[in-house]
Wavefront OBJ file of the C-alpha trace (Angstrom):
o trace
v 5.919 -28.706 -41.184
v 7.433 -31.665 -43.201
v 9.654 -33.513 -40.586
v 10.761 -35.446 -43.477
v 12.332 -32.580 -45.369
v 13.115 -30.301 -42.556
v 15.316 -33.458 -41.634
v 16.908 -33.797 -44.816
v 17.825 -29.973 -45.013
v 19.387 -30.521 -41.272
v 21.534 -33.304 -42.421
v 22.564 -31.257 -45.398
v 24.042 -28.839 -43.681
v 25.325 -30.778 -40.651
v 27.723 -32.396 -43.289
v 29.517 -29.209 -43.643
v 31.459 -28.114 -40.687
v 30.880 -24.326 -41.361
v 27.674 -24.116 -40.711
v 27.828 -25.042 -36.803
v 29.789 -21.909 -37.030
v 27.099 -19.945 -39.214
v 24.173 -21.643 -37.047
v 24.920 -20.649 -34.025
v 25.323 -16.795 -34.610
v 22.142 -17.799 -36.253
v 20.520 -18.959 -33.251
v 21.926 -16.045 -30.987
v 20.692 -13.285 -32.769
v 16.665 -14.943 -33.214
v 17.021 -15.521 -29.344
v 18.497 -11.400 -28.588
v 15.588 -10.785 -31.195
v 12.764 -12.382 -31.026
v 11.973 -12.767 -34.607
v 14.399 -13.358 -38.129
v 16.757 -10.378 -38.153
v 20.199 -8.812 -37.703
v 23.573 -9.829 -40.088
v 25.847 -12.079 -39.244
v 29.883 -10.985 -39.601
v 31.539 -13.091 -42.465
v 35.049 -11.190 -42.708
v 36.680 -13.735 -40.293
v 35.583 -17.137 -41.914
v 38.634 -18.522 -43.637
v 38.246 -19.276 -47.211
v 37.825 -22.570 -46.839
v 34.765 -21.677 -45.204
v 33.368 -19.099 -47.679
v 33.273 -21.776 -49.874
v 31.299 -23.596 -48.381
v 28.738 -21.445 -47.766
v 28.913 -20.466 -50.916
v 28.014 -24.023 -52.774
v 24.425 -22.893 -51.082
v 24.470 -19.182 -50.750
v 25.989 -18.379 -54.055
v 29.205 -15.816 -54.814
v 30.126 -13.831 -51.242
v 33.470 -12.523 -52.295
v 32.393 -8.836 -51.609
v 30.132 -9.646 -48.993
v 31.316 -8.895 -44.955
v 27.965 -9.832 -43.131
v 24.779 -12.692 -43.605
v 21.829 -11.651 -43.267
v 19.667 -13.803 -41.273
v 16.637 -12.267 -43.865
v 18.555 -13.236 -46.734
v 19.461 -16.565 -45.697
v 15.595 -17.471 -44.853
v 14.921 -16.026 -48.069
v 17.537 -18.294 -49.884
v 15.728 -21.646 -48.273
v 12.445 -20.762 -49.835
v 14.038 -21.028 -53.387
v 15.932 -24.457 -52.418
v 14.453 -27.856 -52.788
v 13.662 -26.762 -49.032
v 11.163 -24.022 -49.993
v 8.568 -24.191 -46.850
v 11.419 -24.538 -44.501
v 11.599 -21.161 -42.283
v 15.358 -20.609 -40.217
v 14.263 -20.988 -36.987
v 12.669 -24.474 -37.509
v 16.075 -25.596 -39.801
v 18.194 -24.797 -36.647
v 15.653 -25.802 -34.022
v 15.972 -29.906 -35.250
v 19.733 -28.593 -36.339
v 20.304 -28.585 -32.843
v 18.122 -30.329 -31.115
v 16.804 -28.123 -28.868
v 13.762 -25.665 -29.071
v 15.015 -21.762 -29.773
v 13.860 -19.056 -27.132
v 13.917 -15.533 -27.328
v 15.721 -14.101 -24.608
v 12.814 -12.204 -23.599
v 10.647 -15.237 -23.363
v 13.723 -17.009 -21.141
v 13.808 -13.719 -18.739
v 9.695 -14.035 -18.443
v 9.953 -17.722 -17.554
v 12.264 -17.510 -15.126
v 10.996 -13.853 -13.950
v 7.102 -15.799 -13.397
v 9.273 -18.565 -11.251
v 10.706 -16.002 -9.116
v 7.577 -14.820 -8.241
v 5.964 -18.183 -7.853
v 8.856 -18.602 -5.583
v 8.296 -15.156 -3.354
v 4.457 -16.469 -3.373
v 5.590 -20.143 -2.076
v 8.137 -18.900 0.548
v 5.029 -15.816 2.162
v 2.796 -18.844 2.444
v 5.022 -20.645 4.409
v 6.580 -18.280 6.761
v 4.049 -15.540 7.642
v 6.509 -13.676 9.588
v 8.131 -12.660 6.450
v 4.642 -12.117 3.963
v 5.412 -8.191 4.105
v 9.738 -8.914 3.515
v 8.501 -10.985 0.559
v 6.445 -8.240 -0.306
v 8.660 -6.334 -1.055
v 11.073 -8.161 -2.247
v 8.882 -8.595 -5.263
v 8.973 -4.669 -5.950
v 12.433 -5.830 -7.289
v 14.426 -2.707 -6.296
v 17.865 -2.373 -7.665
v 19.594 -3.308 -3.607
v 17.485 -6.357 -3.579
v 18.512 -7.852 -6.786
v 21.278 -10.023 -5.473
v 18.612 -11.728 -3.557
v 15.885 -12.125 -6.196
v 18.976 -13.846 -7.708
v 19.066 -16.457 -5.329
v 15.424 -17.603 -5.232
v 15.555 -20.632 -7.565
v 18.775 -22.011 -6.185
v 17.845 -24.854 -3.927
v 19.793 -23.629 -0.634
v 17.845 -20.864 -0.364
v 14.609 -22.208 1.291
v 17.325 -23.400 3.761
v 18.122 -19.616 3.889
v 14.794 -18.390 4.336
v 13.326 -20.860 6.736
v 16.819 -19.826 8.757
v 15.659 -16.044 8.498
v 12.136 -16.331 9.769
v 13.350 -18.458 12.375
v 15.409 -15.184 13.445
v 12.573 -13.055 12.544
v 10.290 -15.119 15.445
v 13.081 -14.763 17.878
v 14.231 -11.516 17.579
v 15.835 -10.841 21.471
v 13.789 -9.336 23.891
v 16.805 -7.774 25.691
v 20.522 -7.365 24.763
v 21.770 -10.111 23.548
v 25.306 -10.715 21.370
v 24.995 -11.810 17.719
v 27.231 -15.732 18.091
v 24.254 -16.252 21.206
v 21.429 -15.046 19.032
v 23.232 -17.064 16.314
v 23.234 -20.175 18.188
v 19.634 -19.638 19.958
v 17.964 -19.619 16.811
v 20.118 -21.944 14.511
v 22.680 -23.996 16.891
v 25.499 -22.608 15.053
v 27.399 -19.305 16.435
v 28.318 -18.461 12.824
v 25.071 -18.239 11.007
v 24.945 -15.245 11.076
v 28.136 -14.134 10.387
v 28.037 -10.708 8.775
v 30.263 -11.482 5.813
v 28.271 -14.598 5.076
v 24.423 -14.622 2.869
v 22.847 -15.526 5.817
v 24.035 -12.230 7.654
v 23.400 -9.792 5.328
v 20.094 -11.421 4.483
v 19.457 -10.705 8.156
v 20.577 -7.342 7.865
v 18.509 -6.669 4.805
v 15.528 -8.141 6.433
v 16.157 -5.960 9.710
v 16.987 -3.219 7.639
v 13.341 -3.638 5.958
v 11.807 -3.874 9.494
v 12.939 -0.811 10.852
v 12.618 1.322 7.754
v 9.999 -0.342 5.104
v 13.043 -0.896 2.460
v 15.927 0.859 1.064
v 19.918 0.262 0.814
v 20.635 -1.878 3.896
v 23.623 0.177 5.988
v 27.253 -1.293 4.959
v 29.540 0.474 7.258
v 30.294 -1.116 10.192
v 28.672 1.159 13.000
v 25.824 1.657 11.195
v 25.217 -2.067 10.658
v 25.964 -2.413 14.561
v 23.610 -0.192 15.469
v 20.833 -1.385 13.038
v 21.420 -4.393 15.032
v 21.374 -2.723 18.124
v 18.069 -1.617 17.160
v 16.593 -5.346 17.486
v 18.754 -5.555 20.891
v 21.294 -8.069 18.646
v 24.961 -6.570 19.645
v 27.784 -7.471 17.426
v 30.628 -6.176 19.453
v 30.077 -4.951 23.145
v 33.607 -5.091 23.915
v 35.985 -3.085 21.573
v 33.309 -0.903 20.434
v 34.183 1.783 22.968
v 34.070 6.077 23.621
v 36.009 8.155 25.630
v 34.714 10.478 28.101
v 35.263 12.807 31.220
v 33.163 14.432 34.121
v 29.881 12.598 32.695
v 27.459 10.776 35.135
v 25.613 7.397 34.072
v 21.944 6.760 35.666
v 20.348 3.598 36.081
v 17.033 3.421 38.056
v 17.176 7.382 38.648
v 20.602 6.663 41.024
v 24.142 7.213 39.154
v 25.868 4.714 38.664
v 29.275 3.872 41.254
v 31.900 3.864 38.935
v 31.134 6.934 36.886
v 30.176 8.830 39.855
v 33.861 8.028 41.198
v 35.313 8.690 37.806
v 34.448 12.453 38.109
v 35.212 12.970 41.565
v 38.683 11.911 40.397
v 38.636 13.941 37.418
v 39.377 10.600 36.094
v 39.005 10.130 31.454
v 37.296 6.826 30.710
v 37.099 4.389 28.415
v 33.486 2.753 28.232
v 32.487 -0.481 26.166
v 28.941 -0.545 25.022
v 28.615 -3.540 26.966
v 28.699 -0.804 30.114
v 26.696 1.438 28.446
v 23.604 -1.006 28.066
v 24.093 -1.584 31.881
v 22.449 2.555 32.294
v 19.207 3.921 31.254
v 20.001 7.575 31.484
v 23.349 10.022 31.274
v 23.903 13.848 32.369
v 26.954 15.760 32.784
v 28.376 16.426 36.348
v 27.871 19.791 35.996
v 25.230 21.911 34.032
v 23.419 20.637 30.701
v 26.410 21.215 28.043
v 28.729 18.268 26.945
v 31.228 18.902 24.499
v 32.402 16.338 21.747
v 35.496 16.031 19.627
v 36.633 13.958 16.879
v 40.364 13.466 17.844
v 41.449 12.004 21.076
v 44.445 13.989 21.061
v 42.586 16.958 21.219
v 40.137 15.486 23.993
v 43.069 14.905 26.187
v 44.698 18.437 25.624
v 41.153 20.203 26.645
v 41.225 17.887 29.931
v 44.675 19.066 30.681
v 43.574 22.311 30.880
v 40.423 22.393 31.844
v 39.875 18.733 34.024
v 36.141 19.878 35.169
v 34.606 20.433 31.824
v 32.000 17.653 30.078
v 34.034 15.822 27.269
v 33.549 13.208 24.881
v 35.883 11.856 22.321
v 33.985 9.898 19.394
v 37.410 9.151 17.843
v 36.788 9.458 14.279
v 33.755 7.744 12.803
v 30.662 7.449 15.197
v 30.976 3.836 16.858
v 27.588 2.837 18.395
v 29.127 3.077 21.843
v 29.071 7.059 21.269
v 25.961 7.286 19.849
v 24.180 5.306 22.662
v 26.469 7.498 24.783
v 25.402 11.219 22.944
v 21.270 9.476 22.623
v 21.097 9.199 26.556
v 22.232 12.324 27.068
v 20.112 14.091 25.081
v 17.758 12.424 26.078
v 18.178 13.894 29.527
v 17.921 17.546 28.097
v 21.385 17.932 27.016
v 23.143 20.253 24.446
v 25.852 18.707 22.540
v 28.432 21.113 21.001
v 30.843 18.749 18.319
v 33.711 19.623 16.746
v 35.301 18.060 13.716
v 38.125 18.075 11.942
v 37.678 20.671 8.777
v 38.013 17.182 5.915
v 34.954 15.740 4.469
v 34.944 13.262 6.047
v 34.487 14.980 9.337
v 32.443 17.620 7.671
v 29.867 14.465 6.926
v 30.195 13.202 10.741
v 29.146 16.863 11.783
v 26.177 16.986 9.520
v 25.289 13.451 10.585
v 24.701 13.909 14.285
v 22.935 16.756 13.423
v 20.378 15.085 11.609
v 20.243 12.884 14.200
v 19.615 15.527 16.676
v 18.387 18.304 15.280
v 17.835 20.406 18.390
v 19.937 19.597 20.640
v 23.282 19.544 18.559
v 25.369 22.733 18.063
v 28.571 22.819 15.717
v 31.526 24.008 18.024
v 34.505 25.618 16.119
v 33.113 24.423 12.754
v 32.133 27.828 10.863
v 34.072 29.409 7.657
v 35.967 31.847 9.949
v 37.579 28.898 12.522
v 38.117 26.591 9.493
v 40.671 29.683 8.089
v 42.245 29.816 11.418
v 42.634 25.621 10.994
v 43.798 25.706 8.127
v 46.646 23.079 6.901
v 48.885 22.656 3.897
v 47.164 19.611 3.144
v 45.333 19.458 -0.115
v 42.157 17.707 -0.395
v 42.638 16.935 -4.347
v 39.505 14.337 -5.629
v 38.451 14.399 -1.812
v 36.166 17.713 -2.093
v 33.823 15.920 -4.165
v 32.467 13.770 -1.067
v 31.387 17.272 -0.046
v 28.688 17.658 -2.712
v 26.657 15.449 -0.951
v 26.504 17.075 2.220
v 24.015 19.542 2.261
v 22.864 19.991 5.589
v 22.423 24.242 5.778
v 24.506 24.825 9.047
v 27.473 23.877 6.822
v 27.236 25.136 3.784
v 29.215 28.124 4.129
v 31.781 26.299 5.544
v 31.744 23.437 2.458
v 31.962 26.850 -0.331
v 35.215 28.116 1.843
v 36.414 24.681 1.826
v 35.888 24.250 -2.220
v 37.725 27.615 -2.756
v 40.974 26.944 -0.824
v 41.189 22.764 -1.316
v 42.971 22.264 1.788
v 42.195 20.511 5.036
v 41.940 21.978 8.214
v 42.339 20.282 11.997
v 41.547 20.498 15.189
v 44.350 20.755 17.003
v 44.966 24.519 15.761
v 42.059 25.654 17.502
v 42.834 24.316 20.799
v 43.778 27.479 22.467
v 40.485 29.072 21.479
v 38.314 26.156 23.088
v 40.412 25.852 25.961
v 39.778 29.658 26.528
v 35.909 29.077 26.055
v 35.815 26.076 28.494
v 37.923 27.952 31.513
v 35.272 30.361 31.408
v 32.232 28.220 32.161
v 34.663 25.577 34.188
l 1 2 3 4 5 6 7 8 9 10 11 12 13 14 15 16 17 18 19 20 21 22 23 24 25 26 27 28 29 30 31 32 33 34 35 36 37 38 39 40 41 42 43 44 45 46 47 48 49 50 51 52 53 54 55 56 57 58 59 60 61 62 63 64 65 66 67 68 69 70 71 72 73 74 75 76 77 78 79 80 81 82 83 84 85 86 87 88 89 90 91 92 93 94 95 96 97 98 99 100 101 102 103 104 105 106 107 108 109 110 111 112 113 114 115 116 117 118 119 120 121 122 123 124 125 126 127 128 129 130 131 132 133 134 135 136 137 138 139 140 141 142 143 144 145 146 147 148 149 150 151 152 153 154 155 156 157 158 159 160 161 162 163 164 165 166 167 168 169 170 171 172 173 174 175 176 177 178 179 180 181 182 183 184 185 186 187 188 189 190 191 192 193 194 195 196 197 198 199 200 201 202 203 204 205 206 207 208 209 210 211 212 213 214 215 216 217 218 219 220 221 222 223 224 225 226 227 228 229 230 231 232 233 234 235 236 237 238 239 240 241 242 243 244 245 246 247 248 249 250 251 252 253 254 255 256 257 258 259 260 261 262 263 264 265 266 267 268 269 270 271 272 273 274 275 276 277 278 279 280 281 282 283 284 285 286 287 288 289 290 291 292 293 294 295 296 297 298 299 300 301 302 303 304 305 306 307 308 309 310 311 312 313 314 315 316 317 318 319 320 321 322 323 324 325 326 327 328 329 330 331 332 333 334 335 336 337 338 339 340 341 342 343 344 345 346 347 348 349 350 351 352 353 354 355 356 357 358 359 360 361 362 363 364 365 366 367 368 369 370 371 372 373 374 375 376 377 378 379 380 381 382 383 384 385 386 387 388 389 390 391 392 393 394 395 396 397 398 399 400 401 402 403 404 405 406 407 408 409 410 411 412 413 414 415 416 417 418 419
């Protein structure tokens, strides 16, 4: 290349203000492309500018684009013949021209150098960073942050947590402060919280979308004995019986020999190992606490639980223990999908010892309300646990909601006969 020249030709057309313009649509498409290609759009440029362009392009009247092949073309039969574009508008602007795709390698081949860098360093999280480098589409917004400085800050903060993960209960601020000495490290809504959640999420499950609802984020947490709320995160229940040690537990054994509904905090439930019902192996759970209390006027012996809409982890540690103990949990919803989901959910979780209670085609008539479901019916086409199938096709041909609280008579009738 003659430096000489190739300087002359960029002073030649640094002395007209149009081609700064020209040059740097120029430079954008050879960096999208990778090579000399694409057009340029000329209808915008004011005449003033045409003119310009054309004391070295010749006549452009009826022209609406530039081709960058036609330009390059037009050097070679200049006094700058030997001169290809991308050189002219390399020392035009100073700066070297990458493609895009060799700018996305560069910085890709950093990232991993990065992953590499931070495994070596911090064994506990060699498989995390393993991973991570798979690059799946709900880790992106951390590959993202690799190269910013704060981040090895980030990740030394993480495998600190990862090498003193709690070996019983213990709530998040404490863990926060153990590991860091600051409470709000952690913090869920903060990077450093739902890097620990991805990072726990990876531990328990090898990968995948990290939970973002807040139960199920509490109880992935709960998982690694970290609590987030042990307090407000409560269920409702009646005539249950809490073990601990094989002996039940004082204030739940007085709770049913006063017929007595309660309102436990997880923080109580972590203080038992084991749950039954007072009588027989049956506990029945409902979605509405209105409902819950109307059974118990009726029938004050029988096994409830109220989850009170969405599973909070308190219910789930609650329903775990007692099937752990042998139990059969019959749930009833409200007939919405978003209770349909619930159902199907704690199913799954217990596939044998969950029963659906008032939840078929034929109750779901009976509940029927006014209330149209509209856009809402579509959540229902992901459901498709087989138990409620039926039920979701009934659903899709009426459109309306149905709740729990028309049914009442019938599951008071069932309960009097069995309490």
């Amino acid at each position: 290349m003659n430096k000489e020249l190739i300087c002359q030709a960029a002073h030649y057309f640094q002395s007209a203000p149009v081609y700064h313009k020209l040059f740097s649509e120029f430079r954008s498409k050879i960096e999208s492309l990778g090579r000399i290609g694409g057009t340029v759009n000329i209808e915008n440029y004011s005449a003033e500018e045409l003119e310009s362009l054309m004391l070295f392009f010749g006549d452009l009247k009826k022209k609406k684009v530039i081709s960058l092949a036609a330009f390059d073309k037009r050097l070679q039969e200049t006094k700058f013949v030997g001169i290809r574009l991308p050189e002219l508008l390399e020392v035009f602007f100073d700066e070297p021209i990458r493609s895009n795709k060799a700018v996305r390698k560069e910085k890709q081949d950093k990232e991993e150098a990065k992953l590499k860098e931070f495994k070596h360093l911090h064994p506990i999280l060699a498989g995390y960073f393993d991973y991570l480098s798979k690059r799946t589409a709900e880790s992106q917004w951390i590959i993202r942050l690799l190269l910013i400085d704060d981040f090895a800050r980030s990740v030394r903060l993480l495998a600190d947590a990862g090498n003193a993960l709690p070996e019983s209960y213990e709530r998040l601020p404490v863990f926060s402060q153990r590991v860091s000495g600051n409470p709000h490290s952690f913090d869920l809504s903060g990077m450093n919280g739902k890097l620990l959640i991805h990072f726990l999420n990876f531990r328990l499950y090898g990968g995948g979308a990290p939970p973002s609802g807040t139960e199920q984020v509490n109880e992935l947490l709960g998982q690694f004995r970290i609590l987030r709320d042990d307090i407000s995160n409560f269920v409702s229940f009646a005539n249950l019986l809490g073990m601990r040690d094989g002996a039940v537990h004082p204030v739940w054994q007085a709770a049913v020999e006063t017929e007595s509904a309660v309102n436990m905090p997880l923080r109580e439930l972590f203080m038992i190992d084991g749950a039954r019902p007072a009588v027989g192996q049956d506990v029945y759970a409902v979605e509405n606490s209105g409902v819950f209390s109307s059974l118990l006027d009726e029938v004050p012996a029988a096994p409830l639980i109220c989850t009170h809409g969405q599973f909070k982890l308190a219910g789930l540690r609650l329903l775990d223990l007692l099937v752990e103990s042998g139990c059969c949990i019959y749930y009833a919803g409200d007939f919405d999908p978003e209770g349909i989901a619930m159902a199907a959910r704690l199913h799954e979780r217990h596939p044998k010892s969950v029963r659906l209670w008032w939840m078929d085609a034929e109750s779901y008539m009976t509940a029927q309300s006014p209330v149209e479901m509209g856009d809402r019916l579509k959540k229902l086409e992901s459901i498709k646990h087989a138990d409620v199938q039926e039920l979701i096709l009934k659903m899709h041909e009426t459109g309306k909601a149905g709740y729990q609280e028309a049914l009442l008579k019938g599951m008071v009738n069932e309960l009097k006969e069995k309490y």
